[in-house]
C-alpha positions as CSV (number, residue, x, y, z in Angstrom):
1,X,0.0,0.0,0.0
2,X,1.5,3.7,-1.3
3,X,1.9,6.2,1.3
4,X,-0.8,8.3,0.0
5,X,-3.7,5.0,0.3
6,X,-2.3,4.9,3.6
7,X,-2.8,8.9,4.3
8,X,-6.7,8.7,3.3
9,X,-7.0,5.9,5.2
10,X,-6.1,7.7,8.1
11,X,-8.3,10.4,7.4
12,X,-11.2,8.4,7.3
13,X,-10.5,6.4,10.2
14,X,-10.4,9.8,12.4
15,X,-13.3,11.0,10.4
16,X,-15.3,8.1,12.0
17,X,-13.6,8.0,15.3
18,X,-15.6,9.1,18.4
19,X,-13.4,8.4,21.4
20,X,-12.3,11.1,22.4
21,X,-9.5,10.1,24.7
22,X,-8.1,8.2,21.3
23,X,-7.9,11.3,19.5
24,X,-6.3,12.8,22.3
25,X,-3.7,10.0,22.4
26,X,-3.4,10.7,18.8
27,X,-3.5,14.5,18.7
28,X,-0.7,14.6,21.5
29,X,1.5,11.7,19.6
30,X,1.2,14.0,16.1
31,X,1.7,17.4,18.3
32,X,4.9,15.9,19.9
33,X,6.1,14.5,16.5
34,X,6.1,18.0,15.2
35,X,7.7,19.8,18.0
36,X,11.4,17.4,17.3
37,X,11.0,17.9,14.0
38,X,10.5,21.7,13.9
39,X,13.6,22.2,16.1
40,X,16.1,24.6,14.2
41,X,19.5,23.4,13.1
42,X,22.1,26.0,14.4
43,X,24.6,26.2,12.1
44,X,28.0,25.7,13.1
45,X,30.9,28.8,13.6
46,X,33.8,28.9,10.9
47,X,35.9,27.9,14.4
48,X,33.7,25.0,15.1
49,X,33.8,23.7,11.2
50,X,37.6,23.9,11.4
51,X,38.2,22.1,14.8
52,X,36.1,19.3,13.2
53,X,37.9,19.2,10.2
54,X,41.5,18.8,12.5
55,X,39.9,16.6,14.7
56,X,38.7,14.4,12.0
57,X,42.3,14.5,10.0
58,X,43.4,13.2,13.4
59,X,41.5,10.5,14.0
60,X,42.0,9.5,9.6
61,X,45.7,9.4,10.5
62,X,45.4,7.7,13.3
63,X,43.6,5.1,11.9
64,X,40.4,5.8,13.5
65,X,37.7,5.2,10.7
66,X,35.7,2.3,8.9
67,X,35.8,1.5,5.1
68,X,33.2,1.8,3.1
69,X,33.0,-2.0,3.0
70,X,32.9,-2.3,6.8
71,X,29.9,-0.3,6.9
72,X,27.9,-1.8,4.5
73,X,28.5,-5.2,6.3
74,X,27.2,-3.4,9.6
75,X,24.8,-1.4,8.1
76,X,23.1,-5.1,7.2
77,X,23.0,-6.0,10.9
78,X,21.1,-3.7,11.3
């Protein structure tokens, strides 16, 4: 089933629903999704951008990182 089939579903599911703590439970799951999603991204400072970019040329030389390889075998663990 496409996401969109699955949207009007929805809508006519709470169309007929008439429990009101259920659309309570839902209202306050939906409101609480949107809150973390809206949160702003704070872009980082020059200063922060270059102290990531030593620290990560650090940890490269020192051997601290995965291949691409070693990832795609972990990422199918998961």
């Amino acid at each position: 089933m496409d996401l969109q089939t699955r949207k009007l579903n929805l809508i006519e599911y709470l169309i007929r629903l008439q429990d009101e703590n259920i659309f309570k439970i839902i209202e306050d799951t939906i409101n609480k999704s949107v809150s973390n999603t809206d949160q702003a991204l704070k872009p980082f400072t020059q200063d922060e951008l270059i102290e990531r970019a030593i620290k990560s040329n650090a940890d490269y030389l020192a051997g601290n990182f995965k291949t691409q390889e070693q990832l795609e075998i972990e990422a199918k663990k998961w």
